[in-house]
VEXKERO-980498 format. One record per residue: z negated, y negated, x of N, C-alpha, C in turn. Coordinates in steps of 0.02 Angstrom, whole numbers, plus 50000, padded with zeros to 5 digits. Atoms other than C-alpha are relative to their C-alpha. Layout:
residues N
ZYXZYXZYX/...
This chain:
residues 526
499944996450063469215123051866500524996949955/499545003150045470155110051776500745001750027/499445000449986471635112451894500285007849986/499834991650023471615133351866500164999449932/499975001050080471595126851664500785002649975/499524995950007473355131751673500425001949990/499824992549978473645144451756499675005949958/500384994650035472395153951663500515000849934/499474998150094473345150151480500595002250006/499334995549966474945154851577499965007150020/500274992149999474155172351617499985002349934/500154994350066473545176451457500524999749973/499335000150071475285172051342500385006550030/499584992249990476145190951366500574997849990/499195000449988477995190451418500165006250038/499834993649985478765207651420500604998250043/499325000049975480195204651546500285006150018/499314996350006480905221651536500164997549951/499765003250057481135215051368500714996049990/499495006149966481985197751442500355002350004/499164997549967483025209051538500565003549966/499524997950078483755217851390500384994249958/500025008250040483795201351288500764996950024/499385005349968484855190651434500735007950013/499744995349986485755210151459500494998549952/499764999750062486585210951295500274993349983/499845006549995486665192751290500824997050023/499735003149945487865189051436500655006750002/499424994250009488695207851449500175002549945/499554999550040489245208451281499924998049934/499825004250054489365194351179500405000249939/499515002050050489985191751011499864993949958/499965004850032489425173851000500584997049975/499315001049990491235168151033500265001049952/499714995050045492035180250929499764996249925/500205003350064491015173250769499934993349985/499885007449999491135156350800500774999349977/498985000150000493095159150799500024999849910/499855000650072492805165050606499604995249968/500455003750042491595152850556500514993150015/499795009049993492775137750618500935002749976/499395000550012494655142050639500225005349935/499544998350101494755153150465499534999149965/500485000350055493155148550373499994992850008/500275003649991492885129850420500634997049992/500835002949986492535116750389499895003049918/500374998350053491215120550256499584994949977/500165001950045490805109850145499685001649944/500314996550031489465112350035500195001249914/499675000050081490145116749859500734999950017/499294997849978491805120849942500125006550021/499704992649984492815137549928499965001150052/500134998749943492725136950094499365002250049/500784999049959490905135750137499855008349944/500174993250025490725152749999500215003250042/499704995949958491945161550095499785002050058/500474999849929491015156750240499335004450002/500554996650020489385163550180500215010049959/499674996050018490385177050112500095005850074/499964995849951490845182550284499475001250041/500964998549953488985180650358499875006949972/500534993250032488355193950254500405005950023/499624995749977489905204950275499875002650080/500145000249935489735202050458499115003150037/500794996849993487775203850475500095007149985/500054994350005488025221050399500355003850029/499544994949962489325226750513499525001750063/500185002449960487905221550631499435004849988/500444994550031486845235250547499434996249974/500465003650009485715220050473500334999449923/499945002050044485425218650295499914992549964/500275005350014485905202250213500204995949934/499935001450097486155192150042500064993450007/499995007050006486575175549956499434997849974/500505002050051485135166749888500224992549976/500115006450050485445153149744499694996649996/500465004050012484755137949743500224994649971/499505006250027485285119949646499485000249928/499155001249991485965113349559500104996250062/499915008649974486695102949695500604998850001/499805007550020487935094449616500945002850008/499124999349999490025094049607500375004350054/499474997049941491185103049742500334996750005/499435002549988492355094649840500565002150041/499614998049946493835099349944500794996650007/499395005649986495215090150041500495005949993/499534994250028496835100349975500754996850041/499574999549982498025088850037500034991050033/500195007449956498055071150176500554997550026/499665001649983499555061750218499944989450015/500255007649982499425043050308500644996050030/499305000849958501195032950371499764992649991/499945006950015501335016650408500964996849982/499384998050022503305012250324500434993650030/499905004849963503554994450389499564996450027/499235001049973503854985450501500285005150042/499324996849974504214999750585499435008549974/500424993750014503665019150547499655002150034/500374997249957502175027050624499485005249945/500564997750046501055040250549499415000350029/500765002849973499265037250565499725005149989/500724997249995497735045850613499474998649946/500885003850055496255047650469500085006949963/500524995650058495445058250352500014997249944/500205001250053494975058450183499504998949996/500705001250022493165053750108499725003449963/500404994550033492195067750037499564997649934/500245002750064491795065749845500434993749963/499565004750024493195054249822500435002249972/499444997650026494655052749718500705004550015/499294998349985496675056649721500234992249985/499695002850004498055046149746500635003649940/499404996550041499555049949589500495000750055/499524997749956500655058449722499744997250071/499775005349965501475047949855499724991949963/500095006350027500785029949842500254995050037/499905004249965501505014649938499864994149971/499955005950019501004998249939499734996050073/499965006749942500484982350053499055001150002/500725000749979498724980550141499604994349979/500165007450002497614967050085499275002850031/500675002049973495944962050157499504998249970/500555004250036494324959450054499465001250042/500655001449963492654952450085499515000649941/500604996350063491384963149972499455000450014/500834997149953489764961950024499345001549930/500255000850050488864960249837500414997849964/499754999850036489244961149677500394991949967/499635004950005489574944549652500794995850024/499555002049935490944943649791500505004249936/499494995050040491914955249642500644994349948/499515003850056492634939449539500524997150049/499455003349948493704931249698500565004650001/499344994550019494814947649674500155002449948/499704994050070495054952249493500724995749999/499374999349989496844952449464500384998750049/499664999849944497304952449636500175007050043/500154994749968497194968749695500485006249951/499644995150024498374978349578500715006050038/499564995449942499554991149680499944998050083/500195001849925498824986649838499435003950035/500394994449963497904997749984499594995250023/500665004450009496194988649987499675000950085/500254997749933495374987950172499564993450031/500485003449992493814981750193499694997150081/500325001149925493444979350398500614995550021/499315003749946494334966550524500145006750091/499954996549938494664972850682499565000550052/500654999549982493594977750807500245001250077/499825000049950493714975650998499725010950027/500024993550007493764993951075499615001150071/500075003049941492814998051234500425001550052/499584997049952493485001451393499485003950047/500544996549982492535016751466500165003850057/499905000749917492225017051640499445009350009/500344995149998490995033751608500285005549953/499604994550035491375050951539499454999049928/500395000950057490845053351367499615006249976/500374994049983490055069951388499445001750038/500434999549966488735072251478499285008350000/500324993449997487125086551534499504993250004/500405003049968485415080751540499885000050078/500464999049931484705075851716499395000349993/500675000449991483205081251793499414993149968/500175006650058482735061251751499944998949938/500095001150066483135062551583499655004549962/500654996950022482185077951556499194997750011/500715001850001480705070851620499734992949951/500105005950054480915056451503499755001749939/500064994550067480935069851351499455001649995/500634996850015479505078451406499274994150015/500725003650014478365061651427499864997349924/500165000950057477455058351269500074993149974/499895010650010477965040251176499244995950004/500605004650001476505026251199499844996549942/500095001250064475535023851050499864992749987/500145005950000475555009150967499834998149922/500114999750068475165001650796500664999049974/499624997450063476095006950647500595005650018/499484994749985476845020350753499685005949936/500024994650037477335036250636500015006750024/499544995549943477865052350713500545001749939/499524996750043479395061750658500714996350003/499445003149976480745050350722500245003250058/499724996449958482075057650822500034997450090/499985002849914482005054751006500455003150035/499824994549964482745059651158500114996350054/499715003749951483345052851321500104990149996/499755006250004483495031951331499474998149958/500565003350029481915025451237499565004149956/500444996350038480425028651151500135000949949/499874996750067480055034950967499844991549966/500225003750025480205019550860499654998749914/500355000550043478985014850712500624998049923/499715000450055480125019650547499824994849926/500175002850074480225010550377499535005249963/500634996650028478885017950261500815003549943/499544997750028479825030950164500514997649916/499925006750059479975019250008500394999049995/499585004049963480785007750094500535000750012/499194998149996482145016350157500325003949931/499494999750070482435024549985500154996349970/499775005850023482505009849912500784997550005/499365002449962483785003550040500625003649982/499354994850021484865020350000500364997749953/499824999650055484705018649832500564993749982/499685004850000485225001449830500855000150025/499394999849995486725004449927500455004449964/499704998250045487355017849832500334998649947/499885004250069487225008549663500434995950031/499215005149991488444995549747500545001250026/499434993949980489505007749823500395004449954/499774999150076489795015049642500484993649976/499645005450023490104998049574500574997350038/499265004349969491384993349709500445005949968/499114995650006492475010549684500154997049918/499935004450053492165004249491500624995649997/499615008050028492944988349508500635001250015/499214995449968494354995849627500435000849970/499844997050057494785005349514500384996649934/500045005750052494674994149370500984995850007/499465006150010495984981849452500675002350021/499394996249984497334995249505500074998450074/499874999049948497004996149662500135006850029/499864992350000497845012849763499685002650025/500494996149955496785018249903499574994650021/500435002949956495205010450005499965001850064/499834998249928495465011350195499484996950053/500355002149946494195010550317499895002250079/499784999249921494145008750509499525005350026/500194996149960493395024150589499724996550056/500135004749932492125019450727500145006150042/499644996049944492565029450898500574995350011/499545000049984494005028650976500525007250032/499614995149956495395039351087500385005849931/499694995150047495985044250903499775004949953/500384994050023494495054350852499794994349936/500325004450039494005047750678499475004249947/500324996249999492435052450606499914995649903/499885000150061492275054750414499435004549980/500624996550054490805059650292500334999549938/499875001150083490715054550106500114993149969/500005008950034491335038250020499915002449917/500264999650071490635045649847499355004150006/500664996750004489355057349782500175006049960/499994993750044489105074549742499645001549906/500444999750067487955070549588500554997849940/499675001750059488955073949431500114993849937/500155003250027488295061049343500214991550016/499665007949968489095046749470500895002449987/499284999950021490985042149430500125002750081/499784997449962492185048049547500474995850031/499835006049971492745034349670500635000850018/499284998749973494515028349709500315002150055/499734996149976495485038849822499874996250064/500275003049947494745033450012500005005550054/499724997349928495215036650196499634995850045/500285002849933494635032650367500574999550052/499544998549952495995028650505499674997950043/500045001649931495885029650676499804993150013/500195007749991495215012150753500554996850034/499435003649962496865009650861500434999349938/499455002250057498035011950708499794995349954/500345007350044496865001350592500124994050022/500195006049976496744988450719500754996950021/499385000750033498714988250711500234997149961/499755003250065498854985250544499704991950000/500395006450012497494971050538500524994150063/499825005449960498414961650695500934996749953/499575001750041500014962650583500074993449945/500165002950060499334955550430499774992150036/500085008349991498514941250532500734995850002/499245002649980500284939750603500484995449940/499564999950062500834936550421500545005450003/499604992049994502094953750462500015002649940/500194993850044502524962750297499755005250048/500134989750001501734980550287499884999749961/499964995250054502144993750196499615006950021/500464994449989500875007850205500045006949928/500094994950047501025025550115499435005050009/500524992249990499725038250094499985003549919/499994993050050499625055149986499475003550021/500684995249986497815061749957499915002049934/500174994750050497535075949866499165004350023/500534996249996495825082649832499835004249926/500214997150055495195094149716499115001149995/500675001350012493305092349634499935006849957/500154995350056492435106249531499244998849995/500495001750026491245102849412499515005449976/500334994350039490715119649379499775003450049/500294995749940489545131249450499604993250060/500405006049979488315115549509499665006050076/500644998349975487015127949609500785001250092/499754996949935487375133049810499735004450028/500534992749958486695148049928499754996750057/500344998849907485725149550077500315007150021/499974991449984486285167050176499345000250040/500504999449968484765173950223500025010350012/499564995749954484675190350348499285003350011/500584996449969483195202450385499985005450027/500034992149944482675217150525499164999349990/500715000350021481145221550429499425002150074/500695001149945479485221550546499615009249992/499994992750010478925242950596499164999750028/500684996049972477015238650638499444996249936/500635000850072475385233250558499994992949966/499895008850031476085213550532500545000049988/499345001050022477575217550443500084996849944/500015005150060477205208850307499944993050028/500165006249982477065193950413500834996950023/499285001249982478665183750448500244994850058/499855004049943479625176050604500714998049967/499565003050017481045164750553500364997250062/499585005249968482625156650630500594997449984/499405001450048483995147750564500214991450015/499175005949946485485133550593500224996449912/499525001450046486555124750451500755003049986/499484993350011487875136750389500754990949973/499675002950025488805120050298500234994350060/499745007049963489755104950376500514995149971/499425006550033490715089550345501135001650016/499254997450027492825091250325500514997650024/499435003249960493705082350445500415003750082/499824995149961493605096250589499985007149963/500014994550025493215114050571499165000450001/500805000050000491335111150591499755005450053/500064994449943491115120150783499194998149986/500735001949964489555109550847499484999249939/500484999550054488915105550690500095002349940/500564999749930488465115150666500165011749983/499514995550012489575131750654499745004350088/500334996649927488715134750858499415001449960/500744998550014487135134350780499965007149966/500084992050088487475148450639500285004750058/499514995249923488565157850800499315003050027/500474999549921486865157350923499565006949934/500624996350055485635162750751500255007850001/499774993450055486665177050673500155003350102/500034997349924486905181850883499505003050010/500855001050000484975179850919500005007949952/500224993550037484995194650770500245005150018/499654994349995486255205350815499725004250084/500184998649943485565206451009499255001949983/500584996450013483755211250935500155006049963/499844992650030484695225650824500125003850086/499904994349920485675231250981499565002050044/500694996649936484395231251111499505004749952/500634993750033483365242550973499104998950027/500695003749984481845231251005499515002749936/500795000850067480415238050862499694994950013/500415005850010479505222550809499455000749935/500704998650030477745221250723500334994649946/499605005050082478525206450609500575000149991/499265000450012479905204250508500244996350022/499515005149969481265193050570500484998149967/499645002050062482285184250436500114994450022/499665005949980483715173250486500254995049913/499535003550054484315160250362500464995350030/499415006349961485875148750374500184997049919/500175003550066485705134950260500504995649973/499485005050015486805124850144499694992649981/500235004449988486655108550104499624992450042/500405003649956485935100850262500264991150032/499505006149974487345087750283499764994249947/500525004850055486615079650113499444998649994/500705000750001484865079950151499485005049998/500534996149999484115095850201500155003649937/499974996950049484475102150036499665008150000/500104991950011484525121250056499345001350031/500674998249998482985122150148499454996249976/500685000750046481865112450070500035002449916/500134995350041482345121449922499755006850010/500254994049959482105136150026499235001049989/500535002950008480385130750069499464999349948/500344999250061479935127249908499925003249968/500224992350042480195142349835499735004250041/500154997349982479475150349951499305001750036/500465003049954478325142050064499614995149961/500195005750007477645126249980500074995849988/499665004750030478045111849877499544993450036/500185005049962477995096349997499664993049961/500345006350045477735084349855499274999349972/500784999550020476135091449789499615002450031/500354995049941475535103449937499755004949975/500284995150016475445117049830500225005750038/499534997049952475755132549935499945007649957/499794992550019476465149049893499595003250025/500344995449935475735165549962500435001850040/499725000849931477125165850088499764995650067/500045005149965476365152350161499625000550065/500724995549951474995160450266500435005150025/499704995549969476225173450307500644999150057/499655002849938477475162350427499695001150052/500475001349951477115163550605500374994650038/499735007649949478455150450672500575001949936/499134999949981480305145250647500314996050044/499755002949916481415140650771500784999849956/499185003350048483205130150705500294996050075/499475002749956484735125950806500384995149974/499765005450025485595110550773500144992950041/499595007049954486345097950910500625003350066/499564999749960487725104150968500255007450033/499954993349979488585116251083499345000250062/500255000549932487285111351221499585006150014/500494996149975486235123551313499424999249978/500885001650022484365125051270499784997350087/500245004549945483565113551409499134999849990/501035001250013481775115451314500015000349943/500005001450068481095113651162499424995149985/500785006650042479875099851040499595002549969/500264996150026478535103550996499674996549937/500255002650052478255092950847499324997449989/500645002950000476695082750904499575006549970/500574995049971475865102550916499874999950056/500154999049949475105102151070499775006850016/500274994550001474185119151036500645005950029/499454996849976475985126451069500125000850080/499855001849943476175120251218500025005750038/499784995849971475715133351351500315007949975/499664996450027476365144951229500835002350030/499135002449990478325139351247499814999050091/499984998249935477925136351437500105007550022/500104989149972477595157551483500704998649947/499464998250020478995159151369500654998650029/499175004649983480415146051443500045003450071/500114998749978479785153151599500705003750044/499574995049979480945167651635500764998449976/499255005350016482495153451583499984994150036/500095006049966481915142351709500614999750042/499615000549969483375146551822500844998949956/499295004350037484745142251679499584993949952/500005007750008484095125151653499424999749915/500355001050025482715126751524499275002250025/500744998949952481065123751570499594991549965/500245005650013480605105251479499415000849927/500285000850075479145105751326499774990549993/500145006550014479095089551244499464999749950/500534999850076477595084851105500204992849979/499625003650062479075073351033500245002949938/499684999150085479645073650844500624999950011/499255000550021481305076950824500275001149924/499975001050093482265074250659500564999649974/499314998950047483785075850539500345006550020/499844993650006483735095050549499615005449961/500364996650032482985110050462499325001650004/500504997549990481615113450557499424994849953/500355005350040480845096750462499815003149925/500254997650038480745106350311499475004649989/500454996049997479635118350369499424995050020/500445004449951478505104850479499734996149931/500075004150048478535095050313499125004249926/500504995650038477295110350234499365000850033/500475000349987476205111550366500005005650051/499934995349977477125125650447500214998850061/499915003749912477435127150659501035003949949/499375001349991479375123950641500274995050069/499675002649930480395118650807500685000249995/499485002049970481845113050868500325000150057/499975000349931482415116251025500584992850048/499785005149978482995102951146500705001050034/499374998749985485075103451194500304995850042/499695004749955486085095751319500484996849948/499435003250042487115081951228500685001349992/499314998649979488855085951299500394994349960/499415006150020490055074651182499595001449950/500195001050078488935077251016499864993049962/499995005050055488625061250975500724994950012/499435004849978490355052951064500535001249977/499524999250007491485061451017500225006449926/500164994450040490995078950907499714998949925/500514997650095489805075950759500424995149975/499715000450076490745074250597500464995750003/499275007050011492345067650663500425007750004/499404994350005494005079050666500175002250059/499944995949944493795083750843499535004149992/500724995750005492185094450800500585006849973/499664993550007493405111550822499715001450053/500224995249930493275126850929500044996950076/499744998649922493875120951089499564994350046/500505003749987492535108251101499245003650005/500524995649979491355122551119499705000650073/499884997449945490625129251289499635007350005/500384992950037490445147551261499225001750047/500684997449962489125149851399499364996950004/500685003750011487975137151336499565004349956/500494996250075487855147651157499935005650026/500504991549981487435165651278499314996350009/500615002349982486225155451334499474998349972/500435003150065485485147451182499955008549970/499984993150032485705166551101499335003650043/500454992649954484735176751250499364993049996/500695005050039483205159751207499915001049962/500224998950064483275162051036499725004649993/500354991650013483155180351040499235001850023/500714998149949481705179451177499364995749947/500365002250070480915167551040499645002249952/500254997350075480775176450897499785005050033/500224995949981480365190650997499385002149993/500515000649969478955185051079499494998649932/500315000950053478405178550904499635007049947/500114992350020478485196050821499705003250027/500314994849967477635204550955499384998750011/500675004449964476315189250980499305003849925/500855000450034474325194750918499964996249929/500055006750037474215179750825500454995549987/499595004750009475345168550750500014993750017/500055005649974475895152450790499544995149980/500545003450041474375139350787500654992749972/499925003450037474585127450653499714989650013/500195005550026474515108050631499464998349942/500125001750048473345100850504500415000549957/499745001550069473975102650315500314992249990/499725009050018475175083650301499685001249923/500065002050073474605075550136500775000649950/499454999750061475705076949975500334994550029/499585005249975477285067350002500374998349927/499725004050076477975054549844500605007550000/499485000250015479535061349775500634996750034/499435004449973481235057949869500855001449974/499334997249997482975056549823500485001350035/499394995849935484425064949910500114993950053/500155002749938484295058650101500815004250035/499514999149940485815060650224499615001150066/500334998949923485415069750381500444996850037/499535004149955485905062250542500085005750072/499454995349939486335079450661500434998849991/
């Protein structure tokens, strides 16, 4: 009896595969993931949240959704905080001999007055105290805080698919131990490890921030031109976030770049050399202080039976960081979602629930847009007060690592899910998903929902280059895509929400988490 246990729960979960066959039909013979990925990266991207660019972007979702015969809208939420956008990036090295360098700008940072040239120096800043060994030394000079850094030599590709092995690693559960938490990201190569208490690590943030202020401060202060730091990677790809802050209320740090680790590590062998250099760079950015708040686009194919008032969600990060065009991250994700919708219009599927995509801003700063989302909607995580939406979720399902294929999905330490998502992955077993894990995964949207009490998932992706080479460096463009991963992820998603809308009963629930302190703005790590 125990071994029929199941088979039986695999019988009862209903899976319409004419359905499927419509679903992967539409899917595969006539895609327009591709096609919308193209406008979300090479003329909308990157998107930056509080950047003309990321409106525009959201601008064309809605446009687009309705060509798609799906009604859809901006929704306001904020404030969060300044706009930034890189307008204009120039990097040379002038002696001893000319080369122009590889790098980026730093998001939330200053300008340089034009053209700037001057000589490299080297400091050692680690605390504020370390600030008096340089006052009046640092006046017309390009400031650069790292030594050099050996590079590796890589005997393996930097891309990769899961193996069978590493799926079965995914789907065994971590070994409990004391002061384990859940909700730490896992995946392949070790267990889930026991996090700092949330405190703790704000603390830690906070702390660094405040001295991260005070250095551009002092910078500043002593006429120094730019701050230059070594990009980790290599092969040229250099990966760039924020060296300031969107919060109006923090100054606006001196004008800061990232170069490449081969050209950095150039300059630094120079300087040991004693070698003049002469280094120019011209960064132009433009900030706007106005108009603080940001959107979510959110997308609905209202529900035609007796649980239409009930809602099935799915949704990606619409925003990204500014050094590529923002494909993988997460510009596939918003591609597969707003797909996922358009292949439940076409196939002319009637569904008993509504189905309301969102694509969220903010997520690169900390989740932002959906846990504002969330909160207006669903449930305020801090106090656990809950809306009357809250009872009316029956899942959501969020994309967010990459271009990879769906390989499975987490089920967020629900086990009750479980043979659920089995009968479902089922009829995708022969394109490489078929793994349920009851690991936590983390630094994506679906955490905002999980954070209320609501079944929110994540589905599990083949890595391909996302963390080597792709996330939030200036190779994260189109061509680092692989279009037949996102039919694939599209004709899953769709079968997803489907199955959700059509399911009896909604998705079972976790226990209610307790009220959670107050946190300040958190950096995700997709």
């Amino acid at each position: 009896m125990a071994a029929a246990l199941p088979l039986i729960l695999f019988a009862e979960e209903k899976v319409d595969l004419s359905v499927i066959h419509r679903i992967k039909a539409e899917a595969f013979e006539n895609p327009k993931v591709m096609e919308d990925l193209f406008y979300l990266t090479d003329v909308h991207g990157p998107r930056l949240t509080g950047s003309p660019a990321f409106k525009e972007a959201a601008d064309w979702v809605v446009q687009r959704m309705s060509e798609y015969g799906i009604t859809a809208k901006e929704e306001k939420w904020g404030p969060f905080g300044r706009g930034w956008a890189s307008k204009h990036f120039e990097a040379h090295m002038l002696e001893p001999q000319y080369q122009p360098l590889i790098g980026a700008p730093l998001a939330w940072t200053g300008s340089t007055a034009g053209a700037v040239t001057g000589e490299p120096v080297f400091v050692n800043i680690r605390t504020e105290a370390d600030f008096e060994k340089y006052k009046g030394k640092l006046q017309g000079k390009i400031v650069m805080m790292n030594q050099a850094r050996q590079l590796p030599f890589r005997t393996e590709a930097q891309g990769h698919r899961y193996t069978d092995a590493d799926l079965e690693d995914v789907a065994t559960a971590p070994t409990p131990r004391v002061g384990f938490r859940p909700g730490v990201p896992t995946g392949p190569g070790g267990p889930d490890q026991p996090p700092a208490t949330p405190e703790e690590a704000r603390q830690r943030r906070e702390k660094q921030r405040e001295f991260q202020s005070k250095l551009g401060e002092f910078l500043k202060s002593e006429g120094a031109l730019v701050l230059v730091n070594e990009s980790r990677g290599d092969g040229g790809t250099v990966f760039a976030q924020s060296g300031g802050s969107e919060d109006p209320k923090r100054p606006v740090p001196l004008a800061s770049a990232v170069l490449s680790a081969e050209h950095y590590n150039r300059i630094v062998r120079l300087v040991e050399h004693k070698i003049p250099v002469k280094l120019e760079f011209n960064i132009q950015n433009e900030i706007f202080e106005k108009d603080l708040d940001s959107v979510n686009v959110v997308a609905e194919i209202p529900g035609q039976g007796a649980k239409k008032d009930e809602i099935v969600m799915l949704g990606a990060h619409l925003d990204s960081w500014h050094s590529g065009t923002g494909a993988t991250d997460n510009a596939a994700g918003s591609a597969v979602v707003m797909e996922a919708m358009r292949i439940l219009k076409a196939a002319n599927l009637p569904m008993n629930r509504t189905v309301r995509m969102a694509l969220w801003s903010g997520e690169e700063e900390g989740l932002l847009g959906s846990r504002a989302y969330v909160k207006e909607h669903f449930g305020d995580r801090e106090t656990m007060k809950l809306a009357a939406e809250h009872s009316k979720l029956a899942g959501y399902f969020n994309y967010d690592n990459g271009t990879g294929k769906i390989r499975g999905i987490y089920l967020q330490s629900n086990d009750m899910a479980r043979p659920i998502f089995e009968a479902w992955l089922a009829p995708f077993h022969d394109l490489g998903a078929n793994t349920v894990s009851i690991r936590n995964t983390g630094g994506t949207d679906h955490q905002s929902f999980d954070a209320v009490g609501l079944p929110g998932f994540q589905f599990i992706q083949d890595p391909i280059e996302y963390e080597t080479r792709t996330h939030h460096s200036n190779m994260d463009v189109y061509d680092h895509i692989q279009p037949g991963d996102l039919m694939q992820a599209s004709a899953i998603m769709a079968s997803f929400v489907y199955n959700t809308a059509m399911r009896d009963e909604m998705l079972p629930r976790k226990p209610l988490p307790k009220p959670q302190p107050p946190r300040r703005r958190e950096g995700a790590t997709d």
